[in-house]
N, C-alpha and C positions, 0 to 999 in steps of 0.2 A: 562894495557891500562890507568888505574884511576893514575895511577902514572906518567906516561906519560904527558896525560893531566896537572894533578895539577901541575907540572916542567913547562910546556910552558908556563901555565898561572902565575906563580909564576915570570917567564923572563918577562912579558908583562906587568907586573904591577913592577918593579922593573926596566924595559927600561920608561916607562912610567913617572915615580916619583921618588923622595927621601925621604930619612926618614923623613925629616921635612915638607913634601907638595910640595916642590921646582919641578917644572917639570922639564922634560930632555929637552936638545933642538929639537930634535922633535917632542916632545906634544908641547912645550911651541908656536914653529911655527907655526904649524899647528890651536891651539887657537885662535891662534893672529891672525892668516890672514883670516881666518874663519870669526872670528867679524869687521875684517879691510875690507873683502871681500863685506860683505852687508853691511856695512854704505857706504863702497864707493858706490853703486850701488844705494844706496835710493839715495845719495847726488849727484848723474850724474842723473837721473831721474825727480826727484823733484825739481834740478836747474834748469834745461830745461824747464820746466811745470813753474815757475815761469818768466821764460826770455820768454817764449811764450805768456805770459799775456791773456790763454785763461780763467782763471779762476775768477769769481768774488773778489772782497776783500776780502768780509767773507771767502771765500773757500781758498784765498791761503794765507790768515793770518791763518788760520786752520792747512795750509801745512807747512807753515813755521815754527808752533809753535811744528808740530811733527818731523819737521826736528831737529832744535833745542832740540828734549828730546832724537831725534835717539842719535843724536849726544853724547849727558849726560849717555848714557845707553852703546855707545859705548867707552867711557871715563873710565866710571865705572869698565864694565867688564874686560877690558884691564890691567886697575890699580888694580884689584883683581887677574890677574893669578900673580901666583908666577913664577918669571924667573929663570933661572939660573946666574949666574954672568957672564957669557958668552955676555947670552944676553942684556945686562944691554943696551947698545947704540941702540939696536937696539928695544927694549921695548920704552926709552925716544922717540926714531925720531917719532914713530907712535902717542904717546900721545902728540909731540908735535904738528905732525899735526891736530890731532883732533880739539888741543886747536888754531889753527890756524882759523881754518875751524870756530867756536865757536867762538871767538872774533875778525877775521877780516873780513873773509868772508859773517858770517850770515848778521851781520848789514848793508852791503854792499846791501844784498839780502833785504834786509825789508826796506833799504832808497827806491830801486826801484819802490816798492811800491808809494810811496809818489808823483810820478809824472805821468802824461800821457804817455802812451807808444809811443814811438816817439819823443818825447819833446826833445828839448836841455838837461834837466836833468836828463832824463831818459837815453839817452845819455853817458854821463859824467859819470852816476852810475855804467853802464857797464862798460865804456871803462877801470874804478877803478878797478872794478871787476876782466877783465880782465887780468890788469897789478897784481892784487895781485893774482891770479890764478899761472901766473906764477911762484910767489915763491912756491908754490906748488909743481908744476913740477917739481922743484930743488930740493927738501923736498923728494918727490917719487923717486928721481933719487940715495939719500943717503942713503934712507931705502933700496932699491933696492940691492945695496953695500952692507950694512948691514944685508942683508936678505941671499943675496948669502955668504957670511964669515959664519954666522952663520952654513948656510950646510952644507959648507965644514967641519965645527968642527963638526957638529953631523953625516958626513960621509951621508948626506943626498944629491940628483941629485935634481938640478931642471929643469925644462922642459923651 
């Protein structure tokens, strides 16, 4: 039975990784979309909560400045898994939305700030917003592409 065992788990750590740290692509997926999973969730969240304008300044320069380290923290961790070369495009598309999200969209989020809610320019911050959101969508729609190839290579179903 010990023998048994230490074979399965010797497959599970061996399906898992390679010699050099490099995950397989379904650990590498799985990481990735895990960390891809809650940043999106804080950034659908805590955009809202900022486009609602129920929060004081203080409070949502607060939200914004954790949004912004969500962001650095999910940057980070993404850029620390080791991928397989499989995944190489599909590793890039997610970091590059991050970095999307991080220098188009924040600043967009923090000019809102700067005006009355309602205002002609407050206005105009969304409506930018908006339009760059888009590219988003598009950005999701190739990972998405890239997320399903990748399955298919690691013989992996998605739902």
């Amino acid at each position: 039975m010990k023998k048994v065992f230490f074979a399965l788990t010797l497959a599970v750590i061996m399906f898992n990784s390679c010699g050099d740290g490099t995950l397989s692509l379904a650990s590498y997926n799985q990481r990735a979309i895990a960390v891809f999973n809650a940043a999106s969730e804080k950034w659908v969240t805590e955009r809202e909560i900022v486009y609602e304008h129920k929060l004081s300044k203080e409070e949502t320069a607060k939200l914004l400045e954790g949004l912004s380290t969500s962001l650095d923290e999910a940057i980070e961790k993404t850029s620390k898994l080791k991928y397989p070369e499989d995944a190489k495009d599909f590793h890039e598309a997610i970091l590059n939305l991050y970095q999307f999200q991080k220098e188009t969209l924040m600043p967009l989020l923090e000019k809102s700030q700067e005006f009355e809610p309602d205002s002609k320019e407050w206005y105009a911050t969304w409506r930018e917003f908006d339009k760059e959101t888009g590219k988003v969508d598009k950005m999701l729609r190739e990972m998405e592409k890239l997320q399903k190839e990748l399955a298919e290579k690691a013989g992996v179903k998605l739902r």
